[in-house]
N, C-alpha and C positions, 0 to 999 in steps of 0.2 A: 392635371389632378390625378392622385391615384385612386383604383378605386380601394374598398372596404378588405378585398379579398388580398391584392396586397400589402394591407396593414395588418393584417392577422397573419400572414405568409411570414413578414418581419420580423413579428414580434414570435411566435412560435420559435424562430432560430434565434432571435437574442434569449428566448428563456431556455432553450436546449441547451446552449453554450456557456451558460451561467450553471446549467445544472449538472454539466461536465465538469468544471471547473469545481464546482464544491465537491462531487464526488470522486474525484482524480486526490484533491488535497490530503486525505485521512489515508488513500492508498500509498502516494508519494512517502506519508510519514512511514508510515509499516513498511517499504520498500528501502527506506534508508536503514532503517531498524534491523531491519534482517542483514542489511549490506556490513553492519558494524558487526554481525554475527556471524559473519564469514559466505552467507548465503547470496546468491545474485541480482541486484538488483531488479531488474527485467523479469527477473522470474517470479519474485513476492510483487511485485507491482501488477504483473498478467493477470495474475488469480487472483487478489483481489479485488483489481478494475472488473473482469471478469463475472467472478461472481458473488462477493462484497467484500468489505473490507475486513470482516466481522470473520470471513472464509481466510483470507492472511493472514487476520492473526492466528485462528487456528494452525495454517498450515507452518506458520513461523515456528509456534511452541512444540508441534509434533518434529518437526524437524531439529530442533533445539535438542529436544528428549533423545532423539538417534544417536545423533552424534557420539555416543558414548563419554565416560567419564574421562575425564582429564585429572594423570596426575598434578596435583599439587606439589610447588618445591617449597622446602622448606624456607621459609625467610628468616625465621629466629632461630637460632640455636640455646639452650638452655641448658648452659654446662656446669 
């Protein structure tokens, strides 16, 4: 039989791993997000995971904003 102490020992690390796993999910997205933005994954995923996710997107749109502007090509011409 086990005792009481390690059913609570158990159960403590299945809710930590669960609660990894949802808090991992919303940074993964913003880490893909940034990845289609030209930014590195690994890197919006750290800070993030880090320090939330709420802090990625942050750091996503401030780094968006740097980048400076890109010309535009013309695609119509209207001669």
């Amino acid at each position: 039989m086990h005792s009481a102490s390690t059913f609570v020992l158990a159960s403590f690390w299945v809710v930590a791993g669960i609660l990894v796993l949802l808090w991992s999910m919303p940074c993964a997205v913003l880490a893909h997000r940034g990845e289609k933005q030209g930014l590195g994954f690994s890197r919006i995923f750290l800070v993030s995971f880090f320090l939330t996710p709420i802090a990625g997107l942050v750091f996503l749109f401030v780094r968006r904003s740097h980048r400076g502007n890109r010309v535009l090509s013309q695609t119509v011409s209207r001669s």
